[in-house]
N, C-alpha and C positions, 0 to 999 in steps of 0.2 A: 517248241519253246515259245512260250509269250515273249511278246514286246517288253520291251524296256520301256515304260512309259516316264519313270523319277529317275532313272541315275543310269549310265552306260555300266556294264560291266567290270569288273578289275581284270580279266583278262580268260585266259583258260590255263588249267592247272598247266604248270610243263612249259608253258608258252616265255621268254623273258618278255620284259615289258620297256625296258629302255636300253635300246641295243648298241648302242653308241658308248658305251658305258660300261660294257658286261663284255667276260672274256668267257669264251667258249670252245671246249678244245674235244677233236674226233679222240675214242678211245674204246676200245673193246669192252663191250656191257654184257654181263651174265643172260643167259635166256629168262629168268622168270627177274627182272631188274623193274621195276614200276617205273614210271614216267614222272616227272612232277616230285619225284621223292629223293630224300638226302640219301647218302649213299658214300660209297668206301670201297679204294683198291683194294684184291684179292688177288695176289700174286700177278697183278699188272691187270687185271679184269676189274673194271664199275658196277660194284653189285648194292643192291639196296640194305641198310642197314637194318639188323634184325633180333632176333632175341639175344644172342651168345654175344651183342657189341656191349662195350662199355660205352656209354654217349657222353658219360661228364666227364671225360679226358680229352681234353683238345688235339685234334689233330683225327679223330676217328671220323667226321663227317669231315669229306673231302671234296664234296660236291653234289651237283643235284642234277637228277637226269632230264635231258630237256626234250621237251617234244619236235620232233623230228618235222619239217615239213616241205616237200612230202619227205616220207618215213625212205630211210635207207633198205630197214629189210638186214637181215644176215645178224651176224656177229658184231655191229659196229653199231655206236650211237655217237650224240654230243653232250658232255656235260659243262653244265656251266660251275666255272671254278670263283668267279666272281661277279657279283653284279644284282642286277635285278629282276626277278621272276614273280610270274602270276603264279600262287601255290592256291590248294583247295584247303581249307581250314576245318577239321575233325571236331573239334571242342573249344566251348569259352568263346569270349568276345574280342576282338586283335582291337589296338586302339593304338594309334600314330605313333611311334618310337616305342613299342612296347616290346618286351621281350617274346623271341620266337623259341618253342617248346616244340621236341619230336618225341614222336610214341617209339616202340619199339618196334614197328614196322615200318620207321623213315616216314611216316607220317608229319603233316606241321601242327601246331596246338597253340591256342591261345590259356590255354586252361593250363596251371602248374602242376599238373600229374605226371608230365616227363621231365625229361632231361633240357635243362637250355641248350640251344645250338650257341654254339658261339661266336662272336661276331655277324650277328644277324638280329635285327629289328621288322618288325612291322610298318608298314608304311602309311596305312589307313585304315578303318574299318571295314570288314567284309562286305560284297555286296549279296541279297538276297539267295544266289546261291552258296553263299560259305564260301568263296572264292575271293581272294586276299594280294596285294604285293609286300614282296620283304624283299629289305637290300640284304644281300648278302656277300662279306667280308669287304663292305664299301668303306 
């Protein structure tokens, strides 16, 4: 990875960024569950949302999976239910207060081809790697 020579990074996907602020709770995560992506109970299991979700219904994203560090291992992760995390951005340009968009794989999106999350904003523009913060349910 090159130096950062103009701007520090926004974070790494997964990572929250202002922890003081962000609520984070242990919870049983599906095996194939991504890191860094929105996500939804499955009979009490954290699984990544995905084709068969409906996204523009409130209440289907119910958190976002955080990276682990270091990594628990097993059955278990932490999702963060509120607060602020560094996501990796797929598409479009994020710009300060801007609406946050998921694909159908719990991916984030600046571009309006998916669904709005809701209650979730963009915090800044991305840095060089597509790597973004957004408050979520702040």
């Amino acid at each position: 990875m090159a130096p950062d020579i103009y701007r520090m990074p926004q974070g790494i996907p997964g990572a929250p960024t202002r922890e003081s602020t962000t609520t984070i709770e242990p919870y049983p995560v599906a095996d194939d569950a991504v890191v860094g992506r929105t996500g939804t109970f499955d009979s009490g299991v954290f699984r990544t949302i995905n084709d068969g979700d409906i996204l523009n219904v409130e209440g289907v994203a119910q958190g976002i999976l955080v990276r682990s560090y270091p990594t628990r291992g097993g059955t278990h992760g932490d999702v963060l239910t509120r607060g602020y995390i560094a996501v990796a951005n797929v598409s479009g340009t994020p710009a300060a207060n801007a609406k946050v968009y998921i694909t159908t794989a719990g991916a984030f999106s600046a571009k309006a081809a998916g669904n709005v999350l809701i209650n979730a904003t963009f915090q800044s523009a991305a840095d060089e790697y597509g790597n973004v913060e957004i408050a979520y349910k702040v």
